[in-house]
GUBALUM-777031 format. One line per field, with one value per residue (C-alpha): residue number from 1; residue in three letters; x, y, z. Coordinates in steps of 0.001 Angstrom, whole numbers, plus 500000, padded with zeros to 6 digits. Example, Ala and Ser with C-alpha at 12.3 -4.5 7.8 and 13.67 -1.06 7.14 Angstrom:
seq: c(1; 2)
type: c(ala; ser)
east: c(512300; 513670)
north: c(495500; 498940)
up: c(507800; 507140)
END
This chain:
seq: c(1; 2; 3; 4; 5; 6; 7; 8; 9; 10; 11; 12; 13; 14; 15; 16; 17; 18; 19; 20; 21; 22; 23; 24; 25; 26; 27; 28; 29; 30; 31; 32; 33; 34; 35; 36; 37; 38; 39; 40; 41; 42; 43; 44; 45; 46; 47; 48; 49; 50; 51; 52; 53; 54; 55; 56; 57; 58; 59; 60; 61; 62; 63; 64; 65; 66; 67; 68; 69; 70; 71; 72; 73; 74; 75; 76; 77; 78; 79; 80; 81; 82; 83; 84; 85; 86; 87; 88; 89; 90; 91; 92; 93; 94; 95; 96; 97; 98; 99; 100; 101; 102; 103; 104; 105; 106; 107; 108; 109; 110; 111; 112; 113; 114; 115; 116; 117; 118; 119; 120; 121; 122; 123; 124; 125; 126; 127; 128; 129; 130; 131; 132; 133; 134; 135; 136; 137; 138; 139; 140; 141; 142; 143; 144; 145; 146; 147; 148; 149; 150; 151; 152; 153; 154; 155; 156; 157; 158; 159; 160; 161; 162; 163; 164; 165; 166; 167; 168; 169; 170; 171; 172; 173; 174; 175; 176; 177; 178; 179; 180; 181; 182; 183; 184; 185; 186; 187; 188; 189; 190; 191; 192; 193; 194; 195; 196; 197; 198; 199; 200; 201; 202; 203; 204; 205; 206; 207; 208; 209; 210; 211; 212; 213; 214; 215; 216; 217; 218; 219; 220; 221; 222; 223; 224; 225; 226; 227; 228; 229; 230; 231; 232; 233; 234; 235; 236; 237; 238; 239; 240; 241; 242; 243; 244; 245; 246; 247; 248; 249; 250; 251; 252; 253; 254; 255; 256; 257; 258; 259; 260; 261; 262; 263; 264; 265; 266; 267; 268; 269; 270; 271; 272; 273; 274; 275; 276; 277; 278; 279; 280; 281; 282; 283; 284; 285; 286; 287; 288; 289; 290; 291; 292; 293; 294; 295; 296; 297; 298; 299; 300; 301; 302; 303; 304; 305; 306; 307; 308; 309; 310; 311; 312; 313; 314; 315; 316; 317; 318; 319; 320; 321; 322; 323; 324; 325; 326; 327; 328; 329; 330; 331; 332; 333; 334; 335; 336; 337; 338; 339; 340; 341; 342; 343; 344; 345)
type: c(unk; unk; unk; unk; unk; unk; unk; unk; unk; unk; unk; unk; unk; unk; unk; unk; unk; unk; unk; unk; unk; unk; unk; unk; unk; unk; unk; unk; unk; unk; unk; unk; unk; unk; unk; unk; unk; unk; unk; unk; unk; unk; unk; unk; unk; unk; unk; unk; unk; unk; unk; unk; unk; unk; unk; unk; unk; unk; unk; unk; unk; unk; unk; unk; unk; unk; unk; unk; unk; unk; unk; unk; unk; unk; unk; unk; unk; unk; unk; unk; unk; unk; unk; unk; unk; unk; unk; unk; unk; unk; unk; unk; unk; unk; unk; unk; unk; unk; unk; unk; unk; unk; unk; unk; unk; unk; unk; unk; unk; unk; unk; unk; unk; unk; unk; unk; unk; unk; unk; unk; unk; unk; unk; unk; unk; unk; unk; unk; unk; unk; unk; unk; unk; unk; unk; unk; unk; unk; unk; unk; unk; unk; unk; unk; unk; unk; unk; unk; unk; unk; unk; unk; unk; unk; unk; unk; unk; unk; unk; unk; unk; unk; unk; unk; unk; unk; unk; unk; unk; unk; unk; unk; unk; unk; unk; unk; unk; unk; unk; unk; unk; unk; unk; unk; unk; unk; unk; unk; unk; unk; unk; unk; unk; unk; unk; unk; unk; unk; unk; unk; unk; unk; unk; unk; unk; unk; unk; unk; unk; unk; unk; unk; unk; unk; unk; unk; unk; unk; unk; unk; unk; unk; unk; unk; unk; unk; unk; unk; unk; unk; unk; unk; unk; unk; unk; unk; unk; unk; unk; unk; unk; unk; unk; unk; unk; unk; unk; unk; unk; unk; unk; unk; unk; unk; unk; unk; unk; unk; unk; unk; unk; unk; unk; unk; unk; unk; unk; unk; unk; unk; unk; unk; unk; unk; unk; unk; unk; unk; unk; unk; unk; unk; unk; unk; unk; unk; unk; unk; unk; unk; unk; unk; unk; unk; unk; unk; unk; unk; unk; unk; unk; unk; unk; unk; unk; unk; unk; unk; unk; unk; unk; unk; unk; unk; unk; unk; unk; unk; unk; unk; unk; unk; unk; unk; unk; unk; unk; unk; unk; unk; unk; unk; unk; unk; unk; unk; unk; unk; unk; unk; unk; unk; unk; unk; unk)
east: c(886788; 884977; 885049; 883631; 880935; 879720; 880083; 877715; 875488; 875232; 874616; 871988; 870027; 870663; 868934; 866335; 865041; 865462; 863266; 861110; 860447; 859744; 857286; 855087; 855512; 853759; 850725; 850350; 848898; 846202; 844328; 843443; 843225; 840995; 839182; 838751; 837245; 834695; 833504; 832967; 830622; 833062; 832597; 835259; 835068; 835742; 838294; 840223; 840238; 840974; 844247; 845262; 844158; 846071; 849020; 849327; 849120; 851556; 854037; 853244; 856406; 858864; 857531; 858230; 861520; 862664; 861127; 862885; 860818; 860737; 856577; 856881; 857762; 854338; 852919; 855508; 854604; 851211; 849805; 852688; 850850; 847006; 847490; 849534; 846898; 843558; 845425; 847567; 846252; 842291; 841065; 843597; 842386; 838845; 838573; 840643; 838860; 835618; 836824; 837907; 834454; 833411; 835804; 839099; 842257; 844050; 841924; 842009; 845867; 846002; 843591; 845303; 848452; 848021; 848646; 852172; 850504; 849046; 851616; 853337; 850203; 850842; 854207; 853472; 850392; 852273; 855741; 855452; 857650; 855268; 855671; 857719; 856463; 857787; 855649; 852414; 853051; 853546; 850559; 848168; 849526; 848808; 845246; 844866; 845343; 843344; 840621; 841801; 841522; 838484; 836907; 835465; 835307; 833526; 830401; 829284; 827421; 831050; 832160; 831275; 831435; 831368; 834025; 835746; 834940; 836510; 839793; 840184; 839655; 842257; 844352; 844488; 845471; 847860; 849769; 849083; 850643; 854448; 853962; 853569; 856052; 859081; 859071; 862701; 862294; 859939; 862395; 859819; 861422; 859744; 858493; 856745; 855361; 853555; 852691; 850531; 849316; 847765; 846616; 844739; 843473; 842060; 840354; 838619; 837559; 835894; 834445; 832785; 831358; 830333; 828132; 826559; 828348; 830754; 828863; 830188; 829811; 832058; 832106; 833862; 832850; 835432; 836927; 837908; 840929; 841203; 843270; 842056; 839710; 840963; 839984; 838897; 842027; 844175; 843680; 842946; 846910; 848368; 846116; 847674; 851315; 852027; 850074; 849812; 853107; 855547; 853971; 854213; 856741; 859248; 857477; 858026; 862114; 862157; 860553; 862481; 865637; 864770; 862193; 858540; 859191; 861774; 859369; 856386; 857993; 859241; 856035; 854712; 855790; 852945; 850401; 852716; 852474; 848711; 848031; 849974; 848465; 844816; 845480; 847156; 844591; 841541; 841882; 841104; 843315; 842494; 841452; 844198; 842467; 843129; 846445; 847593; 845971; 847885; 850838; 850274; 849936; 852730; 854635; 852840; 854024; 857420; 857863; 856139; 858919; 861608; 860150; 860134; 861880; 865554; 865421; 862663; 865213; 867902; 866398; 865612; 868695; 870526; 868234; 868572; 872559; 872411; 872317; 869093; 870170; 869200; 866470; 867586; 870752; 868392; 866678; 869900; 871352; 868223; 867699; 870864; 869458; 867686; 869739; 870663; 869821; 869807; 866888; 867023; 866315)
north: c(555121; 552275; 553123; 556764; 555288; 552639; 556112; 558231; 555293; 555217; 558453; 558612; 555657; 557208; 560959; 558874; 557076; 560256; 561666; 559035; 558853; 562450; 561967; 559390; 561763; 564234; 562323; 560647; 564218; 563905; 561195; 563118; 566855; 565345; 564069; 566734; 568996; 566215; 566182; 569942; 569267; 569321; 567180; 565040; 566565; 569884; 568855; 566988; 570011; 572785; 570466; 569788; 573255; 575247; 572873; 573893; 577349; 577334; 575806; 577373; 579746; 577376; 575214; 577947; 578601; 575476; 575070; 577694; 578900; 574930; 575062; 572702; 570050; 570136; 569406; 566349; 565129; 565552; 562051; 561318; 564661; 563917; 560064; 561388; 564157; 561982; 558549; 559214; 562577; 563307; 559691; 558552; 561341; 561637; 557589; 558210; 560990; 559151; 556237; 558056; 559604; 556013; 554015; 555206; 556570; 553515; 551079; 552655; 552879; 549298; 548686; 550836; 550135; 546488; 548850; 546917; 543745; 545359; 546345; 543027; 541659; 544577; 543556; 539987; 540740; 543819; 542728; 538884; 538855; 535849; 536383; 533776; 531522; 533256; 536516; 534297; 533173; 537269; 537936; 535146; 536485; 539940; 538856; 536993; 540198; 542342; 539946; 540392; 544489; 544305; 542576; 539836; 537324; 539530; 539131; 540529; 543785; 545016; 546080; 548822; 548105; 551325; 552669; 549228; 549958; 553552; 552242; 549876; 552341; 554439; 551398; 551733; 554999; 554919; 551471; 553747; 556490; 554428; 553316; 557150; 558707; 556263; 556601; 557642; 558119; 561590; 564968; 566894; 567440; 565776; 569310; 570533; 567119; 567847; 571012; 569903; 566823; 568911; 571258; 568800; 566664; 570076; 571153; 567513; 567903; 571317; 569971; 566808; 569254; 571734; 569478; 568164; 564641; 565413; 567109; 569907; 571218; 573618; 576235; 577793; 576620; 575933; 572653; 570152; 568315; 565541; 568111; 571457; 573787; 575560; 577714; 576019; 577407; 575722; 572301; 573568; 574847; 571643; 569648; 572507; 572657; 569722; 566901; 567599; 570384; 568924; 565280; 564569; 566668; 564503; 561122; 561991; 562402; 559861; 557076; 558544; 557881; 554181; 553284; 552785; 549280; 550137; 553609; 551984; 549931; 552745; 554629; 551655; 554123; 556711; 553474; 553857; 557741; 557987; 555869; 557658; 561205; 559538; 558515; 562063; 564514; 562060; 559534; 556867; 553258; 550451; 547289; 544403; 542467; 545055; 545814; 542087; 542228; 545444; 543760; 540772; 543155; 544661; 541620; 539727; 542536; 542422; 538946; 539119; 542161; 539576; 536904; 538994; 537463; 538544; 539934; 541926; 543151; 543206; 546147; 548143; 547865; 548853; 551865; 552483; 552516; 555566; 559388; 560946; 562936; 566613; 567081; 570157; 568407; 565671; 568547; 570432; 566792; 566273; 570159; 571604; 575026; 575291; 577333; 574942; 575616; 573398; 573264; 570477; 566955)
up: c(668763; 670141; 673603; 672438; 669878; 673391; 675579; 673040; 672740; 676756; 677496; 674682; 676691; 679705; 678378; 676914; 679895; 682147; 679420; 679366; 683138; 682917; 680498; 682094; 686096; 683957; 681287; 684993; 686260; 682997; 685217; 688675; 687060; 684677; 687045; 689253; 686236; 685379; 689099; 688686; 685456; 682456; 679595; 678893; 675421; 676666; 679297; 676630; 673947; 676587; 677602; 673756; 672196; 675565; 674747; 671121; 671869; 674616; 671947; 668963; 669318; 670128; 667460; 664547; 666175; 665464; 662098; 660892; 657657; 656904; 656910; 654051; 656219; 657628; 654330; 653174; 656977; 656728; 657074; 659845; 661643; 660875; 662699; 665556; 666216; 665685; 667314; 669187; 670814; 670402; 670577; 673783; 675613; 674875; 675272; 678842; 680225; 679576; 681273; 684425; 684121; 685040; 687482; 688911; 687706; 688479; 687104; 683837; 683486; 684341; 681449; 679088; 679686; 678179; 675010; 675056; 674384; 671604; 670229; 670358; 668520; 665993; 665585; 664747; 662319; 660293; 660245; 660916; 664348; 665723; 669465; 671013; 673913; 676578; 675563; 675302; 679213; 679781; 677459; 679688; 682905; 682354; 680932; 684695; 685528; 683942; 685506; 688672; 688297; 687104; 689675; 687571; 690572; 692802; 690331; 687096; 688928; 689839; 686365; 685120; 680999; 679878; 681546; 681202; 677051; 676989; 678584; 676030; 673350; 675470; 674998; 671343; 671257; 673838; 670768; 668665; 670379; 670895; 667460; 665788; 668586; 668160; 664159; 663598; 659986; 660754; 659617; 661632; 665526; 668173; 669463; 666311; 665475; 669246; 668128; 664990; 666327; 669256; 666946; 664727; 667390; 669296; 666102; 665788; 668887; 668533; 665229; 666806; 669365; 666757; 665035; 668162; 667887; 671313; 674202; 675132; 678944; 681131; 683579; 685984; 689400; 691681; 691503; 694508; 695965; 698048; 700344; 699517; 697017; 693779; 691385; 687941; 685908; 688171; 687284; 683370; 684371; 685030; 682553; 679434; 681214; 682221; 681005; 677716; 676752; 678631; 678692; 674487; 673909; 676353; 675597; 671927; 672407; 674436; 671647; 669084; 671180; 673170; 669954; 670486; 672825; 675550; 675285; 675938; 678929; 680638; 680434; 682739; 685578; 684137; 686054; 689239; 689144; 688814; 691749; 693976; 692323; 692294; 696122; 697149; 695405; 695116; 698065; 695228; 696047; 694519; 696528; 697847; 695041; 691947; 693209; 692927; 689070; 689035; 689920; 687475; 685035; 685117; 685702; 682511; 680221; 681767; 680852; 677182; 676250; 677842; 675383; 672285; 668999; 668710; 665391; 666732; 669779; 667394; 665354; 668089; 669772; 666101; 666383; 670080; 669430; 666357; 667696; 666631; 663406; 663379; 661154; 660040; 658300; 657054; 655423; 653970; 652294; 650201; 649284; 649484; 648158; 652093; 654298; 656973; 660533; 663439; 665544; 668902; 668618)
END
């Protein structure tokens, strides 16, 4: 029994970092296509709701399917839904597509991905887990860093502040984002919790622009590649499909199944990703210089999740260990009136 419990438990890691690689291949697309609309005079207000309002559409069905008639759900969950679609979805986005409106794809990754030292700091403020000194030495080396991609030593003329500004805001988000994705205690399935945070954060969106507070520009002028030209819908295609569908919808299986801090690790390979998309549809490449700070990065938040406290590790792991329960018999065991059905995890 043991030997099956330490087999289910493997192949459960093992589907959740496939899943999880999957999902930061495909947010890593968000970057370049982004990009590429912005250079064709889109708003990043309008780039950002087109991606999250096509994405809720496009899963709207499958969504219901696997609700099942349980539409209550989405009122019990409603708070869980509201953060995930303001946080986690409209503000990320917005903040990163204004940032890539402003330096490179790269640079802003690197910036937001220091989310995971947020979320360490998180930790440590709302549930007392004081980090440990081994994630302070990860925490200061990823900070060297930082300065390093930024370009601090070349002079103060080199940084551009704004954009430097939105990818910190992207930052937050993107804590926010692990935080909201790898709650295990959520009955609603990963897909339909997508579905309504994409919805909300879309109508926000279309609200801010509405009353004048989000500019709003787009068109449909045809839109350039490092390699080639395209029509506008195709990079609206990939921005609807794949960064945004297929992109939450995987990263939110995968935090539910590795929790929000092995999640947030593996999504270091979304940075990794959008420097090679940035360099193969864009011809963007960061300098020798930012790609050392890239690598300290990356390297400082490797050490700071090695230095984490153990009861800290301990939890997750007791998490990372239990099979994600169907929500559907979650549902049935506290109403047992519901007919049961059993929609994917």
């Amino acid at each position: 029994m043991q030997t099956d419990t330490a087999g289910r438990t493997r192949g459960t890691m093992g589907v959740g970092l496939s899943v999880a690689v999957l999902s930061a291949a495909a947010f890593a697309t968000s970057g370049p296509l982004g990009r590429v609309l912005l250079d064709a005079g889109w708003s990043p207000g309008a780039a950002v709701a087109v991606r999250v309002l096509g994405a809720a559409v496009v899963l709207t069905i499958p969504a219901a399917v696997m609700l099942r008639g349980r539409w209550r759900l989405l009122r019990t969950e409603l708070r869980s839904i509201l953060g995930y679609g303001v946080l986690a979805v409209a503000a990320t986005q917005l903040c990163f597509f204004y940032a890539v409106g402003e330096i490179d794809v790269g640079v802003a990754l690197l910036i937001e991905y220091t989310a995971i030292i947020a979320i360490v700091g998180w930790m440590w403020v709302r549930h007392s887990q004081r980090p440990t000194r081994l994630t302070s030495v990860g925490a200061a080396i990823a900070i060297v860093g930082l300065v390093l991609v930024l370009d601090l030593l070349s002079g103060a003329n080199a940084v551009n502040l704004i954009g430097v500004l939105w990818a910190l805001g992207a930052m937050l988000g993107l804590a926010s984002y692990f935080v909201l994705s790898g709650d295990q205690r959520s009955p609603l399935p990963p897909l339909v919790l997508v579905w309504a945070g994409l919805l909300v954060g879309g109508l926000v969106l279309v609200l801010a622009a509405t009353l004048g507070v989000l500019p709003w520009r787009w068109n449909t002028e045809t839109t350039h590649f490092a390699f080639a030209s395209a029509p506008w819908w195709v990079p609206v295609a990939g921005l609807v499909l794949l960064a945004a569908s297929l992109a939450y919808w995987t990263g939110v299986v995968a935090a539910r199944r590795l929790g929000p801090r092995l999640a947030s690790f593996v999504g270091l390979i979304e940075v990794v990703a959008a420097v090679f998309y940035a360099w193969l549809l864009l011809h963007q490449l960061p300098t020798a210089v930012q790609l050392l700070g890239g690598v300290l990065i990356l390297l400082g938040i490797i050490v700071a999740k090695a230095g984490e406290p153990q009861t800290a590790v301990a939890h997750v792991d007791a998490v990372e260990v239990v099979p994600h329960e169907d929500p559907a018999v979650e549902d049935a065991r506290r109403n047992p009136s519901d007919e049961q059905s059993a929609p994917p995890a």
